[in-house]
N, C-alpha and C positions, 0 to 999 in steps of 0.2 A: 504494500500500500504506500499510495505519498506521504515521506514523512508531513508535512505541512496540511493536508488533508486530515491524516490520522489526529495530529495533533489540537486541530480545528474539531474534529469530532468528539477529544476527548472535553473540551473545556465548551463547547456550544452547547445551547437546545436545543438549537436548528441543527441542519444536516448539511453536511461538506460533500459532494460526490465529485468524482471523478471517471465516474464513468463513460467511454468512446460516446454512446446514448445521450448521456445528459449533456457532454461540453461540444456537442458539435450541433445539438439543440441549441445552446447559448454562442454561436458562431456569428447570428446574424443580426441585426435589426431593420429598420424599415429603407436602410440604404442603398443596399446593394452591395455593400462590402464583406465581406468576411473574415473572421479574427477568432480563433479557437481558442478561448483561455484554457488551463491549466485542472481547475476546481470551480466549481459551482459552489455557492456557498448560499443557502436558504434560514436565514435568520429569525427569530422565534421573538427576540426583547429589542431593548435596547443595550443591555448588556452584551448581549451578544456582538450589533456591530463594533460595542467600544472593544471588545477584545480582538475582534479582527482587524481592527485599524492598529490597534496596541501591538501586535503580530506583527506586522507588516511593517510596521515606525521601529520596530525591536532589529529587524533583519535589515531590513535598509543600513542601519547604524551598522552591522555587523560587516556591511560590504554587500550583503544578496539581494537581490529584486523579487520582491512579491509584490507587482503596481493591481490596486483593487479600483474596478469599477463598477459603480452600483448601477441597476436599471430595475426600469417597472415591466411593462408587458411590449417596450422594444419599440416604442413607433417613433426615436426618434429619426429623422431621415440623411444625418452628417457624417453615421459612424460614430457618434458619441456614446450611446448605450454600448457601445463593443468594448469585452475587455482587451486587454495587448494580450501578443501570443503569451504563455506562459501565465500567464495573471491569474486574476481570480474574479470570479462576475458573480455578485452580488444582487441576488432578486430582492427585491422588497414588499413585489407582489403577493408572494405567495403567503406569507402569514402578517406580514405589518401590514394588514388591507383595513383594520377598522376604523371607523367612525366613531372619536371618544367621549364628545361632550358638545353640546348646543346650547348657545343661548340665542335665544329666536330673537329676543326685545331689542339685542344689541347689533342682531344679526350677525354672528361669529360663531365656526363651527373649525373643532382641532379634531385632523385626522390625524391617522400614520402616511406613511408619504405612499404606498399601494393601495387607499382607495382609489380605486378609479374614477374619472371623471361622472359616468352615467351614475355609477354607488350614489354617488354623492347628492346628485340632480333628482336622483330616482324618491332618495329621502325629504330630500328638501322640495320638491315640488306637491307633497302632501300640507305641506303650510303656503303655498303661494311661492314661494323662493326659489330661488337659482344662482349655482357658480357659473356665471357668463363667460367662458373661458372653453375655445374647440376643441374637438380633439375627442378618441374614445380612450386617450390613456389614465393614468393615472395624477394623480394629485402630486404627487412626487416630479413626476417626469415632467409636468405641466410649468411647476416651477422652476426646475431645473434646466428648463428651456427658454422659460418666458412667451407660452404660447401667445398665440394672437387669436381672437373671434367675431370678425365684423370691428373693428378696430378699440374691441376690450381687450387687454392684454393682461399680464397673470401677475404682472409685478402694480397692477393698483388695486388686487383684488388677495395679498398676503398682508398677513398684522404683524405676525410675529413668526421665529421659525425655532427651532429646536435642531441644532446642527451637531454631529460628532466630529471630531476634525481629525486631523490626519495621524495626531499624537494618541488618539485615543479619547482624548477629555471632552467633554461637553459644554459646546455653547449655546447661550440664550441669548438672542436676538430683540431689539425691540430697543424705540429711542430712548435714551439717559441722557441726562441736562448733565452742563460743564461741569457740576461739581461730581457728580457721578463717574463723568468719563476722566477726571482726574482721578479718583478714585483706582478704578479700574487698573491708569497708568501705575499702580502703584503698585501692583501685585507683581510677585515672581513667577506666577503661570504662565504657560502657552499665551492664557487668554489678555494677561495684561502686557505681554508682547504685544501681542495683535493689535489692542487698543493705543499703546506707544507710536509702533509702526503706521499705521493707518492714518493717527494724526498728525504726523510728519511728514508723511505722503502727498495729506490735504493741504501744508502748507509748500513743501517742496516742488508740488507740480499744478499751481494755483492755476498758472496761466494753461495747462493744457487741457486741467476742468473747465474751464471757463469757456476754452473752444469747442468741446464736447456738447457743454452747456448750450451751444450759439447755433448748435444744427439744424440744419430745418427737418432733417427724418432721424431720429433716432435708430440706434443697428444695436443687433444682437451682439456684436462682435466684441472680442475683448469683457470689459469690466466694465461697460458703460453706467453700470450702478452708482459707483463709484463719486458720480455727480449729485447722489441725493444723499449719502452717507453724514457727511458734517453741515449741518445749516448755521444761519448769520450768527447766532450765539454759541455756538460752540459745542451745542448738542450732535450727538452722536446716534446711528442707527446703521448695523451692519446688513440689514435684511437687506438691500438693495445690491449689495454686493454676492450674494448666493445666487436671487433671480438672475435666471440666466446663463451661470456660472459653468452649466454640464457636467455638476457632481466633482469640478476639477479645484475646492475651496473646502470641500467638506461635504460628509454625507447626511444630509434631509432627515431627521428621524420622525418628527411630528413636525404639525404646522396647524397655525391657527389661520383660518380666510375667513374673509368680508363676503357676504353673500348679498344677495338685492332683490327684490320686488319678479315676479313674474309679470311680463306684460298683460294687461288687461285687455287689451284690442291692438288691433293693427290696421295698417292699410299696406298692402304691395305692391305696385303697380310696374309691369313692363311695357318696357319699348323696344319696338322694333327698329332698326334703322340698316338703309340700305348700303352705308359705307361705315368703315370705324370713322372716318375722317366727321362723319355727320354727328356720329354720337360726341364725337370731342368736341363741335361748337355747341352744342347744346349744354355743357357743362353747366359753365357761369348762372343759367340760364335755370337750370334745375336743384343745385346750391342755395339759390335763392328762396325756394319753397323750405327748407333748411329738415331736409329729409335726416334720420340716424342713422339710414346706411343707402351707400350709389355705390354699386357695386355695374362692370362694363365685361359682357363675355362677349368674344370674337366669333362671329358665326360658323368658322373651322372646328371648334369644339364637339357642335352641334350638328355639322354636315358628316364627322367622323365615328357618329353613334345614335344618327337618327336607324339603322337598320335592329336597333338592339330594343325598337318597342318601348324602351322607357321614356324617350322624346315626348313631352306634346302633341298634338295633334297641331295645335295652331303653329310648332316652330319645324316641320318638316317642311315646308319649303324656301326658309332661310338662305340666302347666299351666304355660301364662303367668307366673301369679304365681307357681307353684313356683319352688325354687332345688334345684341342684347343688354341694355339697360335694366338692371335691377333696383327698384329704389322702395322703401320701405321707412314709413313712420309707424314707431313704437306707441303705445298707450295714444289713441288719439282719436277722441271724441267722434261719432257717427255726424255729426254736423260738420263736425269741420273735414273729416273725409269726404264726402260729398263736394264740398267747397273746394279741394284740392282737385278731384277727377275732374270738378267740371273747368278748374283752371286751364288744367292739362289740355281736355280737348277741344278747348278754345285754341291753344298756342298750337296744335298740331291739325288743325282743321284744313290745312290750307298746305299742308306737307304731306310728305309720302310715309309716314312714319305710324306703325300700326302699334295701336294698345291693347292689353289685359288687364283687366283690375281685381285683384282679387284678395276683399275682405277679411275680416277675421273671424268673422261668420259662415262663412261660404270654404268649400273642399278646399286645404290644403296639398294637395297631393300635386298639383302642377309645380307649386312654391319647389317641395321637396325634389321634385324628379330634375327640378333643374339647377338647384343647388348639388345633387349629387352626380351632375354630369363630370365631374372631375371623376370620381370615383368610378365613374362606370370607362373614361380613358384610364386608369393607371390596373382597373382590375378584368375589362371586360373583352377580351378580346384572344382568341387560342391560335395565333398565325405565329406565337413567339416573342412580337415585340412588346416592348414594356414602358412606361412612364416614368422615367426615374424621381422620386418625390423630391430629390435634392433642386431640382429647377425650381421649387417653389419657396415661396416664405423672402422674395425679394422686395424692395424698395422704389420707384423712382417719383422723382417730385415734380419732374414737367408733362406729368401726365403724357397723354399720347400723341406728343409734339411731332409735327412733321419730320424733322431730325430720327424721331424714336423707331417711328414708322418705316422711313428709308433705311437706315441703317439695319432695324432688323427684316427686311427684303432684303438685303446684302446676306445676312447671316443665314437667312434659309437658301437663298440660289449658292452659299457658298458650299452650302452641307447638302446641300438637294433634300431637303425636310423641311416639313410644314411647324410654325410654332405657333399652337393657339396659345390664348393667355385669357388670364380673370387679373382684373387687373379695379382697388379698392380705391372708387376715384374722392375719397375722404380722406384715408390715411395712406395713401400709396402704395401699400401694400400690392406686390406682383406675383402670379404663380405663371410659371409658363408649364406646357403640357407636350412635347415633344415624344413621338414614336421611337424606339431604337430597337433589334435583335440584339436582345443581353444573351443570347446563347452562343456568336461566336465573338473570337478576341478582337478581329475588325470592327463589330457594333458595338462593344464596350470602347474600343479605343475615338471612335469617333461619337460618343458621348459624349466622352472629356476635352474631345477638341471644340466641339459643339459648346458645350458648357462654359468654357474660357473663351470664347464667343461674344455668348449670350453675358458676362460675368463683363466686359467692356463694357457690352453695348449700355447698359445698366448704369454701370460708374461716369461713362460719358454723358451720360443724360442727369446727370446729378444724385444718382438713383447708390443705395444698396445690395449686396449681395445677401447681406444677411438681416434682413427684417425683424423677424422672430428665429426661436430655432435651435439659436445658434451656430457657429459654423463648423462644431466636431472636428472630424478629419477631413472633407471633403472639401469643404467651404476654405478650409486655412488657409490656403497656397494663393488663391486669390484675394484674401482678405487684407492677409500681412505682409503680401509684396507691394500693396499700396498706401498700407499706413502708418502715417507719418511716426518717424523715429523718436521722438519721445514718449507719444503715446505708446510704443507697445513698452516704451521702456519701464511708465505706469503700471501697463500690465503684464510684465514678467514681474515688476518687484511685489505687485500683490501676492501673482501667484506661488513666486518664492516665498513670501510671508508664510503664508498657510499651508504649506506643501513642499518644505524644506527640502526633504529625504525623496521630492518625488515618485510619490506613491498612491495619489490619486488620478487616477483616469490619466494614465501621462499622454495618452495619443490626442486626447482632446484639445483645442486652445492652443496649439503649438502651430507652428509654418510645417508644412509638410509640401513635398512636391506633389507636385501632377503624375507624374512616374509611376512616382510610387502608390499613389491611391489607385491609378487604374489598373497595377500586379493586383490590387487588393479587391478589386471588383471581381463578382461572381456572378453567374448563370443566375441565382438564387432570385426569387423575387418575393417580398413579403406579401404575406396575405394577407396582413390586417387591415384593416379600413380607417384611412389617412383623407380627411378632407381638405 
């Protein structure tokens, strides 16, 4: 047996396996890559992670490598969920899944970090509430990414977090006023390390918070937390520095989240439009009605899974280049819905641009079938090719500028591949949907030629690569060949802070080449359900 397994089994509650079965079950996540850790490790307490990381911080010191990466049920799409070869991959799912305490009045609800998102929703929609936050993963991984949902993201909907760090020790999260985080500095811990470092950091690299601060799209990339940690007085809150982190700061043990109101009504209303270039002037124009989400699909989306049945009836005979306008008001009075429609087909009376309106009264199932047209390109289709989900969770802020437009006609006639896109014309948020055969080495390789493409056209347009997410292993290479030299220099020294002995998630958050990730892409394709 592996000593380090054996030894894990003698001092756990949870179970350590090393079985061919179980570590090549743990090989994949929803990226495409693959990475065979060493032991599986199924954790029962929280005692339990502290001794795995106390393990791991122990041998490190000695000279050995045991680098641990935790994951919930895998969907993230960078390669972050994957341990490195030899490692050890860390479920959370399987026994840290519950739901431990509610308070409804204040609306605050502390899981383990493997509830999953639906657990969570499932509970809380019997009192009216909801964690607004996509995705069917877990609460853990949610964080640990800083999901996006219609432009909620996971880092305004955490309070507090409950973190094991890499030494073993446990930290508590949650803002402390200056005399507090004086305090803090005072201790001989890990923890008043951390709190030393940190505010030194905040003063050492003021100016490059401050450009962070000045973005006009926020990126997953790096530590961008990092900007909400110290405020004007001096107070302190480390939560901001986890979201997002990809378990490469410390492992998630509990977490308290803000939950909100379920909508009461709706309105959603599509438009048709005959060119994307048409839906883009119309912008300004529908901004104005000051809708909670404008969401623009490109009619390739829909011409390439209208034969699958689950299409519309009204959107099968979409053009290609057509686009679909999604727009949607939350909680909104039957009068003043009415007042809206009939705006609408006032301004489109005299245009070529067809409507749907549909209530929140009336069948949802249209709503659905075409929000889940992503899902039916990345799962629906048996000829081989696949949707890599890493094209999505992008950025850009000149919306669908003439520039955007041209440029990505360059990038398809260069690749001879079609790239539909959903593209959040609120938060900018970008997914593109690109076909490839992940079964041979040629449509893996021209993925990644594809992707550092598409990963330009993005940044040229002012745009991100990493939105939400994170950028894992896959995203890196293009993230931190373009960002600016003191920033990463920011976020190496955090991540050296908390991760001295490197031993959490070390593939994560680092520059990695293109090379080397596309040796590391597989045939494999995840089968879970990624929106």
């Amino acid at each position: 047996m592996n000593k380090a397994a054996a030894y894990l089994n003698q001092h756990l509650n949870g179970e350590a396996l090393i079985s061919k079965a179980a570590t090549q079950r743990y090989s994949y996540d929803a990226s495409m890559l693959k990475s065979e850790p060493e032991i599986v490790v199924m954790p029962r307490t929280l005692d339990d992670v502290r001794k795995v990381m106390r393990f791991a911080w122990q041998l490190a010191e000695k000279g050995h490598s045991l680098p641990v990466t935790v994951r919930g049920i895998a969907s993230d799409t960078t390669g972050g969920a994957l341990a490195s070869e030899g490692g050890v991959s860390v479920d959370s799912a399987v026994h840290l899944n519950k739901l431990l305490e509610t308070d409804l009045k204040k609306r605050l609800v502390r899981v383990q970090p493997g509830c999953t998102i639906l657990q969570l929703n499932n509970y809380l929609d019997q009192h009216g509430l909801t964690w607004p936050v996509a995705g069917a993963g877990t609460i853990g991984g949610a964080i640990a990414g800083n999901k996006f949902s219609y432009s909620n993201d996971a880092s305004s909907y955490v309070e507090r977090l409950e973190v094991v760090l890499s030494s073993g020790e446990v930290l508590e999260t949650g803002r402390i006023s200056r005399r507090e985080v004086e305090h803090k500095k005072g201790l001989t811990t890990f923890e008043g390390e951390i709190y030393r470092t940190i505010d030194s950091l905040c003063d050492d690299y003021a100016d490059v918070i401050t450009t962070i601060s000045n973005r006009q799209l926020p990126s997953g990339a790096g530590y961008e937390g990092i900007i909400n940690v110290r405020d004007g007085k001096g107070a302190i809150d480390l939560t901001p520095l986890f979201v997002g982190s990809q378990g490469t700061l410390g492992v998630i043990s509990e977490a308290i989240v803000q939950v909100s109101m379920n909508e009461q009504s709706s309105l959603t209303v599509f438009l048709r439009y005959p060119t994307v270039a048409a839906a883009r002037d119309s912008v300004d124009e529908l901004l104005n009605l000051k809708p909670n989400n404008l969401s623009l699909r490109t009619g390739n989306m829909f011409t390439q899974t209208v034969d699958t049945g689950r299409i519309p009836e009204w959107l099968n005979e979409i053009d290609e280049h057509g686009a679909l306008v999604e727009i949607k008001w939350s909680d909104i009075a039957p009068r003043q819905a009415k007042r809206l429609v009939k705006k609408l087909q006032k301004k489109l009376v005299e245009s070529s641009v067809e409507m749907t309106v549909v209530g929140s009264g009336d069948d949802q199932r249209d709503v659905q079938r075409i929000r889940s047209t992503a899902a039916i390109l990345r799962h629906g289709f048996n000829d081989g090719r696949v949707v890599p989900a890493f094209f999505s969770n992008m950025a850009i802020s000149t919306l669908v500028s003439d520039k955007f437009c041209k440029q990505l006609a360059a990038v398809e006639a260069k690749h001879e591949i079609v790239l539909p896109y959903r593209l959040d014309m609120i938060s900018g948020e970008l997914h593109f949907y690109p076909r490839f055969d992940a079964t041979k080495v040629g449509g893996r390789q021209a993925m990644m030629k594809t992707f550092a493409d598409v990963a330009e056209l993005v940044c040229a347009c002012g745009g991100t690569v990493v939105a939400s997410g994170g950028e894992g292993r896959i995203k890196s290479g293009e993230v931190y060949a373009r960002m600016d030299t003191k920033e990463l220099a920011l976020y190496e020294a955090i991540q050296t802070l908390f991760d001295p002995h490197r031993v959490l998630n070390v593939a994560a958050k680092r520059p990695v080449e293109a090379n080397k990730v596309a040796r590391s892409l597989d045939g494999h394709f995840y089968s879970g359900t990624i929106y």
